[in-house]
C-alpha positions as CSV (number, residue, x, y, z in Angstrom):
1,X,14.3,-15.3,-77.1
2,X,13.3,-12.0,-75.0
3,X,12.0,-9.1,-77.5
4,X,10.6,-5.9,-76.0
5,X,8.2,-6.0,-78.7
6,X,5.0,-8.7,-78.3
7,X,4.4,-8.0,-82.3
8,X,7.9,-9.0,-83.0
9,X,8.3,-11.8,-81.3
10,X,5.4,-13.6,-82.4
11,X,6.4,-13.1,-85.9
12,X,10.0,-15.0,-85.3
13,X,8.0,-17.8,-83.5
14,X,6.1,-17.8,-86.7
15,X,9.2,-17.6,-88.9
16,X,10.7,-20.6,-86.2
17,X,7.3,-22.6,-86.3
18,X,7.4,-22.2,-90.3
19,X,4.5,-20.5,-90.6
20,X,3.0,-17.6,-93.2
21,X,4.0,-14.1,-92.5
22,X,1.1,-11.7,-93.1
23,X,1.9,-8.9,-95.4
24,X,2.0,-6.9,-92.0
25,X,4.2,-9.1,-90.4
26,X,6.4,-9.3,-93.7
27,X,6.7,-5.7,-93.6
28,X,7.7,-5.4,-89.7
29,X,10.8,-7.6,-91.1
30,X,11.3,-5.9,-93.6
31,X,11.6,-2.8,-92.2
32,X,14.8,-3.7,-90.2
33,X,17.0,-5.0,-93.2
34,X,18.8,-2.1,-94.1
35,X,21.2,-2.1,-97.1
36,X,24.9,-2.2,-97.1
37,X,25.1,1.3,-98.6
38,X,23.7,2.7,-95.0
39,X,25.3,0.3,-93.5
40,X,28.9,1.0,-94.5
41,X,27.9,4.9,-94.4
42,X,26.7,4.9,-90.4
43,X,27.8,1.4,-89.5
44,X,31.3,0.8,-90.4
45,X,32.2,-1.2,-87.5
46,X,29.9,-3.3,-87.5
47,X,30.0,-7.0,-87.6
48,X,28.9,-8.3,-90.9
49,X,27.0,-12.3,-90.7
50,X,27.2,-14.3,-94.0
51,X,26.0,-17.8,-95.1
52,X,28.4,-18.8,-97.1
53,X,32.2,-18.5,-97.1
54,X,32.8,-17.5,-100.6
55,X,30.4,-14.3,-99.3
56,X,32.9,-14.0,-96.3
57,X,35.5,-13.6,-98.9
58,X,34.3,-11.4,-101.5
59,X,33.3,-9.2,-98.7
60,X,36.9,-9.0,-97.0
61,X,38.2,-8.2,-100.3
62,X,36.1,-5.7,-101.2
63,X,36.0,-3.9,-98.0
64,X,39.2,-3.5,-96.8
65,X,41.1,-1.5,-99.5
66,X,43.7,1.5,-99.6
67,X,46.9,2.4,-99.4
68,X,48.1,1.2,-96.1
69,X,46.9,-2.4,-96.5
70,X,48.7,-5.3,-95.9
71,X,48.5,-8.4,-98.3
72,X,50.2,-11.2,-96.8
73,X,51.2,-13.8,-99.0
74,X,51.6,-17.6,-97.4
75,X,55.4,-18.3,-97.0
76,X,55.5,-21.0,-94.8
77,X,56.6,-23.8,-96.7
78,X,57.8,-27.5,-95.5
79,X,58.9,-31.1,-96.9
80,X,60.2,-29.7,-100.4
81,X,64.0,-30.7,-101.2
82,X,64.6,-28.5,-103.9
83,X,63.4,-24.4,-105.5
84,X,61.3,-26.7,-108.2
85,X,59.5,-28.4,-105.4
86,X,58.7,-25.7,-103.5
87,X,57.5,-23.0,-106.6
88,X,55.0,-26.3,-107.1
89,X,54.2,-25.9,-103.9
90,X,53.2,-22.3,-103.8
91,X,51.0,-22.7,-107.1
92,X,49.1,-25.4,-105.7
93,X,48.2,-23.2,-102.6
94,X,47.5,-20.2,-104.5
95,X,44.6,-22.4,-106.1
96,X,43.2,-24.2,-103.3
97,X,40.5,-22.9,-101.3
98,X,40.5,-22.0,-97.7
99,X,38.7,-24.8,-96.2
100,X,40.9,-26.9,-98.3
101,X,43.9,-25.2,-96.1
102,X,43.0,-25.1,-92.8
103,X,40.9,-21.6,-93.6
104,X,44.0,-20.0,-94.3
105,X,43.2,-17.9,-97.1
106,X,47.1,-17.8,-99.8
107,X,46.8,-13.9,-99.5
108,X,45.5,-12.4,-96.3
109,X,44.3,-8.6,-96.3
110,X,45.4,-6.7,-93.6
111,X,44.5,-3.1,-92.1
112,X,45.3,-1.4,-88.8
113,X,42.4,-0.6,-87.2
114,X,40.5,-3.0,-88.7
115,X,38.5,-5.8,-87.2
116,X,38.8,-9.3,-87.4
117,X,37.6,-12.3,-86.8
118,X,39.3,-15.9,-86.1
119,X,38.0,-18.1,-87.9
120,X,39.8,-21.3,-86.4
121,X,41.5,-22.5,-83.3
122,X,44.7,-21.0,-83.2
123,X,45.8,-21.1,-79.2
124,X,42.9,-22.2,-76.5
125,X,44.5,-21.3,-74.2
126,X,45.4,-17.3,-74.9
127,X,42.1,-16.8,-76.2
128,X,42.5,-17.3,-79.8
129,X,39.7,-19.3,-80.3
130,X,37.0,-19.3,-83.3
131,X,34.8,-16.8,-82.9
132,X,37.2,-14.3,-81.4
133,X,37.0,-10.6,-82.5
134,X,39.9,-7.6,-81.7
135,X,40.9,-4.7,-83.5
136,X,44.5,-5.1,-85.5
137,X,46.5,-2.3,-83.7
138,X,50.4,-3.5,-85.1
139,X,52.0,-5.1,-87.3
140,X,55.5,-6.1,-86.3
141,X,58.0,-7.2,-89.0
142,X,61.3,-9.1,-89.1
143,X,64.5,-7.9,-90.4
144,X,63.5,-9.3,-93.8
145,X,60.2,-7.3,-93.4
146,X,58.8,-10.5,-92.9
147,X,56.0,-10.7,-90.9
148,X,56.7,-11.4,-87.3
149,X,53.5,-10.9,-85.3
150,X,50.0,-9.5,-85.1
151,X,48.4,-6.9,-82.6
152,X,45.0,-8.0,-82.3
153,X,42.9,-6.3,-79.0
């Protein structure tokens, strides 16, 4: 890895070799966290990275909030035969968690002009890949108000 900084980078080779930081050296780290406070306040774009997906989640929720958002609800549905069937169904998505469905979360939050990330294989070939990143710019919606398709650039 290239760093500007000779200091810098032979603290990560450290951190990478598993050795003891100095307090210095601890210091130099620590001095580029910054806190999500400043970072929603003069970074609201960016690109959050998390460890764990239940993190991923809480974030998501928590973030992307107001009046204009979107919360999709999963309505896609098949091999029931009757209402009964399919209500079962739709309570035993509800509870399961996303990578028990693909990573498709039951409710999905969305916002225009919010970015987003795919988190799984959707269609190699146009791109949507995971690891992907656009901006939502349109929601269109069926006659039912259904959703019909996303936006993303």
């Amino acid at each position: 890895m290239r760093q500007k900084e000779a200091t810098f980078s032979k603290i990560l080779t450290k951190i990478g070799d598993g050795e003891n930081l100095t307090p210095e050296e601890t210091a130099i780290i620590e001095s580029r966290f910054v806190t999500k406070k400043y970072t929603d306040e003069h970074l609201p774009g960016a690109i959050r990275l998390f460890t764990r997906n239940h993190d991923i989640d809480t974030y998501n929720h928590d973030s992307i909030q107001g009046e204009d958002v979107i919360d999709y609800v999963a309505d896609k549905y098949s091999g029931y035969s009757n209402n009964g069937q399919l209500a079962s169904a739709r309570c035993k998505v509800n509870k399961m968690k996303p990578d028990e469905t693909g990573n498709l979360p039951y409710i999905f939050r969305l916002k225009i002009g919010r970015t987003y990330v795919i988190r799984a294989n959707i269609d190699v070939g146009d791109g949507l890949i995971n690891g992907a990143i656009g901006t939502l710019c349109y929601v269109e919606r069926d006659a039912d108000e259904k959703i019909k398709r996303l936006v993303i650039v």
